[in-house]
C-alpha positions in Angstrom: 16.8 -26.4 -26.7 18.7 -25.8 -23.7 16.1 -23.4 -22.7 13.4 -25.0 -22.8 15.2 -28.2 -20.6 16.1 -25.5 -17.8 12.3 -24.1 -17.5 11.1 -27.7 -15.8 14.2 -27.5 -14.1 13.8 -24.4 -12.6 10.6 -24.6 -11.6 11.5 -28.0 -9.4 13.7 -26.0 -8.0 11.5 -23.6 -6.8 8.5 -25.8 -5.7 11.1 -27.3 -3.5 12.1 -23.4 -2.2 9.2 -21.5 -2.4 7.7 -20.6 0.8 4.0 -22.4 2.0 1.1 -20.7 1.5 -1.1 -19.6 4.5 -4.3 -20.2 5.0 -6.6 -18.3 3.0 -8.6 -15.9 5.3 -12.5 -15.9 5.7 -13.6 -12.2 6.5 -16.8 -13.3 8.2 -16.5 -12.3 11.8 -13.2 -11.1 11.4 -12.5 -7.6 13.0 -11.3 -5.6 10.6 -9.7 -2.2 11.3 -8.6 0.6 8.9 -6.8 3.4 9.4 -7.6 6.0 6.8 -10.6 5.0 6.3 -13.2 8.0 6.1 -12.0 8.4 2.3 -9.9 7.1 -0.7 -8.6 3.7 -0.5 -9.5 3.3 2.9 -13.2 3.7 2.8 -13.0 1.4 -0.2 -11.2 -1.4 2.0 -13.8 -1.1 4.6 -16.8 -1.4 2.1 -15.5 -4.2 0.7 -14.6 -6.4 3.6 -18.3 -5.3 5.0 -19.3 -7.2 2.0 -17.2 -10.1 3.0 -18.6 -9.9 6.6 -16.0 -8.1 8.4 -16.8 -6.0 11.6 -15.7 -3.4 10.8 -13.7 -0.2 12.6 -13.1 3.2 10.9 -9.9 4.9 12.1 -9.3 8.7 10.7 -8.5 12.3 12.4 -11.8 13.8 11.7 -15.3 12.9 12.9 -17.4 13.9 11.2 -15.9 12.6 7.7 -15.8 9.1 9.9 -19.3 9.0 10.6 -20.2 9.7 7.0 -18.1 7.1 6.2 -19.7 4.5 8.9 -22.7 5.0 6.9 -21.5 4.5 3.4 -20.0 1.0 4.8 -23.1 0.4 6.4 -24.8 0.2 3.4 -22.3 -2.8 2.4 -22.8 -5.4 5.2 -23.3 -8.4 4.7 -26.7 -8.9 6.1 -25.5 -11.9 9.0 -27.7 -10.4 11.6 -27.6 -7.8 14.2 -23.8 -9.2 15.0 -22.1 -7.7 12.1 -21.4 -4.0 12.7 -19.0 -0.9 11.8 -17.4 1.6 14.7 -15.5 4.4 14.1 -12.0 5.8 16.2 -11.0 9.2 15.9 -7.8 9.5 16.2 -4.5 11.2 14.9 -1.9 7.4 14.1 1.1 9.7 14.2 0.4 11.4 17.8 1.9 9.2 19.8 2.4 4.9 20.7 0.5 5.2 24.1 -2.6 7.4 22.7 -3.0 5.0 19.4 -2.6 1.8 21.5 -5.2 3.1 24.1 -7.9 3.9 20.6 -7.2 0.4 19.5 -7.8 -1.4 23.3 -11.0 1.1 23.4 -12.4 -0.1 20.3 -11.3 -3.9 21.0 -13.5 -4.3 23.5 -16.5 -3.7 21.4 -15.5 -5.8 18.3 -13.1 -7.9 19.5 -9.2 -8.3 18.9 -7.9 -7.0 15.8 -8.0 -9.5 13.2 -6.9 -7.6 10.2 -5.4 -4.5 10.5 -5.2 -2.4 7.0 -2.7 1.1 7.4 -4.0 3.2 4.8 -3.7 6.7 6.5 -0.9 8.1 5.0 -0.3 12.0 3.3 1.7 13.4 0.0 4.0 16.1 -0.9 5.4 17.0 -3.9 8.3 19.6 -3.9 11.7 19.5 -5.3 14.2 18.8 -2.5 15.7 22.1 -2.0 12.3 23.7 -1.6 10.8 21.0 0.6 10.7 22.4 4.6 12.5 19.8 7.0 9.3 20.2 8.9 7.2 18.5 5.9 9.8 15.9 5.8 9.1 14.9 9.9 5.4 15.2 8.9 5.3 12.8 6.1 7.3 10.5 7.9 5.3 10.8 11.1 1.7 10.0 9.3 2.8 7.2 6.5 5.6 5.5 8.5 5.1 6.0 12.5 1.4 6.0 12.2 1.6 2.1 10.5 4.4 1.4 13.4 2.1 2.3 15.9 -1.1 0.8 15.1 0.9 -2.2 14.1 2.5 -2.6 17.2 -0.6 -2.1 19.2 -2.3 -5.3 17.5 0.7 -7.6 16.6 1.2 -8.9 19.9 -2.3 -10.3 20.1 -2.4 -12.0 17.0 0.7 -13.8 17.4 -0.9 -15.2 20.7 -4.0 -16.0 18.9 -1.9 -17.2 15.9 -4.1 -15.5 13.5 -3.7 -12.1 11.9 -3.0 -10.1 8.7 -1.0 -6.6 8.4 -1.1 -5.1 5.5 0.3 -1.9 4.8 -0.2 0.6 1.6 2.9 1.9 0.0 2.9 3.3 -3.5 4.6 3.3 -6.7 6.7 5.8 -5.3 8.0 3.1 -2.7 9.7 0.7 -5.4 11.0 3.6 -7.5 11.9 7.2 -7.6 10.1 9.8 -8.7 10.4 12.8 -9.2 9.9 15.8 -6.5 8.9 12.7 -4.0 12.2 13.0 -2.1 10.7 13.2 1.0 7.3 11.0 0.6 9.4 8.2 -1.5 11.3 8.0 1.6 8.3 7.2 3.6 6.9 4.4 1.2 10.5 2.7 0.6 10.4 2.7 4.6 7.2 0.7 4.7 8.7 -1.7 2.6 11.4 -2.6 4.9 9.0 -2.7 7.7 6.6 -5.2 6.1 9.3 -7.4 4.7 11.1 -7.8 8.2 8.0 -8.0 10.5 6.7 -10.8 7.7 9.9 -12.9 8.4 9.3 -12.4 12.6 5.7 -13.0 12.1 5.6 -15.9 9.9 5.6 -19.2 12.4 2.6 -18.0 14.3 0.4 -18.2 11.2 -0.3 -14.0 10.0 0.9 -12.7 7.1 1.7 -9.6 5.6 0.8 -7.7 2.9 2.3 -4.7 1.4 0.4 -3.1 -1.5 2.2 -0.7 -4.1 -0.9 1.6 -5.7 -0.7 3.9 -9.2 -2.2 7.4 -8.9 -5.4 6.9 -7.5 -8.3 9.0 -7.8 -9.0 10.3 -4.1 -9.4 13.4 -2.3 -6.1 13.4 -1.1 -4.7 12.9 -4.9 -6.8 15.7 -6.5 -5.3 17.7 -3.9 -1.9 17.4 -4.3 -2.1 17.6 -7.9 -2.9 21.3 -7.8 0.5 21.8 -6.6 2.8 19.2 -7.4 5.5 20.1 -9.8 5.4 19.6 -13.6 7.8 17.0 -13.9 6.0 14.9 -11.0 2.8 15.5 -12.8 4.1 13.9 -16.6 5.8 11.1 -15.0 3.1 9.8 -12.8 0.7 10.0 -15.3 2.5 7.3 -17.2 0.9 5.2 -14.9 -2.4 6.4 -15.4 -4.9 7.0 -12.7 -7.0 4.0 -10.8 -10.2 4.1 -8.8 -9.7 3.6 -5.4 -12.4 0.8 -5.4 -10.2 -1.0 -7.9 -7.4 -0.6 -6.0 -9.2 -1.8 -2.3 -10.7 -4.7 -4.2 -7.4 -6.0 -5.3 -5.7 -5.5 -1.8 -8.4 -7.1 -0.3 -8.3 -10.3 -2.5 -4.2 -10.5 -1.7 -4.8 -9.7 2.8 -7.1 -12.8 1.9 -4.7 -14.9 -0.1 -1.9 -14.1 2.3 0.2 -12.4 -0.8 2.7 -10.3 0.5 3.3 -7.7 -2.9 0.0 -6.6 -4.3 0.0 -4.6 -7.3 -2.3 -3.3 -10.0 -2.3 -2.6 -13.6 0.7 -3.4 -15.9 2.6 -1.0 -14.9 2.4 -2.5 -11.1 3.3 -5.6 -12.6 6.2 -4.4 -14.0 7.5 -2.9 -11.2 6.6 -5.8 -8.9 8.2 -8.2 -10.7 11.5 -5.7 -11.5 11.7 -4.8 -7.5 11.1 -8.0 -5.7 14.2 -8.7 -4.6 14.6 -10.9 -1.6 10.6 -9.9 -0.6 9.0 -13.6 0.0 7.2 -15.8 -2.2 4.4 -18.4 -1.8 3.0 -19.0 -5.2 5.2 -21.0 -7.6 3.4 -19.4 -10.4 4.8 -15.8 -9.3 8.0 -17.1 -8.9 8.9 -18.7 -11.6 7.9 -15.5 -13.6 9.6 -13.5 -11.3 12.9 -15.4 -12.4 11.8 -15.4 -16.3 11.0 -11.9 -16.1 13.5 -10.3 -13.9 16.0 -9.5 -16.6 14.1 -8.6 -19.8 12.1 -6.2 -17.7 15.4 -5.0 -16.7 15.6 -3.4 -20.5 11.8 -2.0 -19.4 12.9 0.0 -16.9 15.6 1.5 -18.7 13.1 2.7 -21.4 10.7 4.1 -18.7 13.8 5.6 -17.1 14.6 7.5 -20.1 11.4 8.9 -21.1 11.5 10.3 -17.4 14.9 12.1 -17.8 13.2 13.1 -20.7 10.9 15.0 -19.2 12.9 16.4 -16.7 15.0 17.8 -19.3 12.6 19.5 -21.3 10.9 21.3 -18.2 14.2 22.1 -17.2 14.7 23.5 -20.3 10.9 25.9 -20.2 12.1 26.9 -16.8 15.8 27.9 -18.0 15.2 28.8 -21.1 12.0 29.6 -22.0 13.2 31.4 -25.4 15.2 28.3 -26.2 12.5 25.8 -25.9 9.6 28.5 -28.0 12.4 27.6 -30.9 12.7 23.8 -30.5 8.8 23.8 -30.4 
C-alpha cells in the first residue's frame, strides 16, 4: 500500500525537477556534419539525416572511401531541390586543433555553419593491459577523445551565438562498463562521457543539446576487423550483447540528436546499462525518470548476474591458457 502512495508521489516530485525539454530539431536545411562518416555508423548517420533533409558533410581520413560514401548518401536526399547537397572533408580529427578547425571553416562556407555535428570517428583495440603498447594507448585516445574535442570546439562557439546546435558524440558499451582487454579504448569512451555531460550543463541556456550515444557491437568494417584479433575473453563477453546493424544503431541516434535526449541506447542490454549508469547525467523526459528511479536498484541485482557470467568466462579461459590438461578433464 505504501508503495503504491509513493509512485504518484514521486513522480510530482520529479515533474517539478526534471529538466525542460528542448525544442525538437527539424533536419531540413540543417548542416549536418559527421566525422567518420565514409563507413559504419557514420555513413549510416549521414544517409539518414539526407532523408530528413540535412546538407550534409562527410568527414574521414581517406578520399576515396569519402567519395564513395558521398554517393551512397546521395542516393538518400530528400529531393528539396538543387539546395540540398552532400560535401565531403578529408581530414585526419586527431592531427591537430588548428588543422581540424581550418577543414570545418573550409567546408562552412559552402553549407553553412554547423548545425549538428555527429563525432563518430573513433578506432578499437583489444589487448590485455600488459601487452597493450603505450603508443596504442596515445593513439586511441587521440582519434576517439581529441578528435570529438577538436571538431567540437571548432563548431560550439557558433552555435551558442546562433543559439541553435546539437553535439552528439558516440561512445560505446565499453564507456559505461568495463570490459575485458578494453583498458585502453574503455578509457577513451568513459572520457567522452565526461565531456558530453559537462559541455551539456555549459551549453544548455543557449538552446543546443547534447547527445551521447552508447552502441552494442555493431557490424562495421572497423568491428569485423578487430574481431580477428581481439582476445577470447573480449570476444564471449561482448557477444552477450549481440551484434547490431549500424543502420539500426544511426537510426536510433538520430531520432534522440532530434529529440534533444542526451543518453541514447539500443537493445535491452543498452537499456539496462542506461538506466544502471545514469548517474547524475540530465534528464528531460519524466517518463525516463521516473523509471530510472524504479529501476535503478533491482537492475542493480542485473548487473551482478552479468558480472558473474563475465568472471566466468575469464576464469575458464584462464584456465585453457594455464592449464590446458586441467580444463581437457573438466570438459
Amino acid at each position: 500500500m505504501l508503495f503504491l502512495i509513493l509512485i504518484p508521489v514521486v513522480i510530482v516530485v520529479l515533474v517539478l525537477i526534471v529538466s525542460s525539454r528542448p525544442s525538437r530539431l527539424n533536419l531540413t536545411g540543417a548542416h549536418v556534419m559527421v566525422t567518420g562518416g565514409s563507413s559504419g555508423i557514420g555513413l549510416e548517420v549521414a544517409k539518414e539525416c539526407a532523408r530528413q533533409g540535412g546538407f550534409v558533410s562527410l568527414v574521414a581520413r581517406n578520399e576515396q572511401r569519402l567519395k564513395q560514401a558521398k554517393s551512397e548518401v546521395e542516393e538518400h536526399l530528400k529531393g528539396g531541390g538543387d539546395r540540398q547537397c552532400v560535401t565531403i572533408l578529408p581530414l585526419d580529427v586527431s592531427e591537430s586543433y588548428g588543422k581540424v578547425q581550418e577543414g570545418i571553416r573550409k567546408v562552412e562556407e559552402k553549407l553553412g555553419p554547423v548545425d549538428v555535428l555527429v563525432n563518430c570517428a573513433g578506432v578499437s583495440h583489444a589487448e590485455v593491459f600488459e601487452d597493450t603498447p603505450a603508443e596504442k594507448f596515445e593513439w586511441l585516445m587521440k582519434i576517439n577523445y581529441l578528435g570529438s574535442v577538436y571538431c567540437t570546439k571548432a563548431v560550439v562557439s557558433g552555435m551558442k551565438l546562433r543559439k541553435k546546435g546539437r553535439i552528439a558524440f558516440v561512445s560505446s558499451q565499453a564507456g559505461q562498463t568495463g570490459v575485458f582487454g578494453y583498458t585502453g579504448y574503455a578509457a577513451t569512451k568513459f572520457a567522452l562521457r565526461g565531456l558530453a555531460e559537462t559541455l551539456q550543463m555549459e551549453i544548455k541556456p543557449y538552446n543546443m543539446a547534447v547527445t551521447i550515444s552508447f552502441p552494442p557491437d555493431t557490424d562495421t568494417p572497423g568491428f569485423h576487423s578487430e574481431d580477428d584479433t581481439k582476445p577470447e575473453e573480449t570476444r564471449l563477453i561482448s557477444e552477450t550483447a549481440g551484434l547490431f546493424s549500424a543502420e539500426v544503431v544511426a537510426k536510433s541516434l538520430v531520432r534522440d540528436i532530434v529529440r534533444g535526449e542526451f543518453v541514447n541506447t539500443i537493445g535491452l542490454d543498452g537499456f539496462i546499462l542506461g538506466n544502471l549508469t545514469v548517474g547524475m547525467a540530465p534528464c528531460n523526459s519524466v517518463v525516463s525518470a521516473t523509471l530510472q528511479v524504479i529501476l535503478m536498484s533491482p537492475l542493480r541485482i542485473v548487473a551482478l548476474a552479468y558480472l558473474k557470467s563475465f568472471d566466468v568466462i575469464v576464469a575458464k579461459c584462464a584456465r585453457k591458457k594455464d592449464l590446458p590438461e586441467a580444463d581437457d578433464k573438466l570438459q
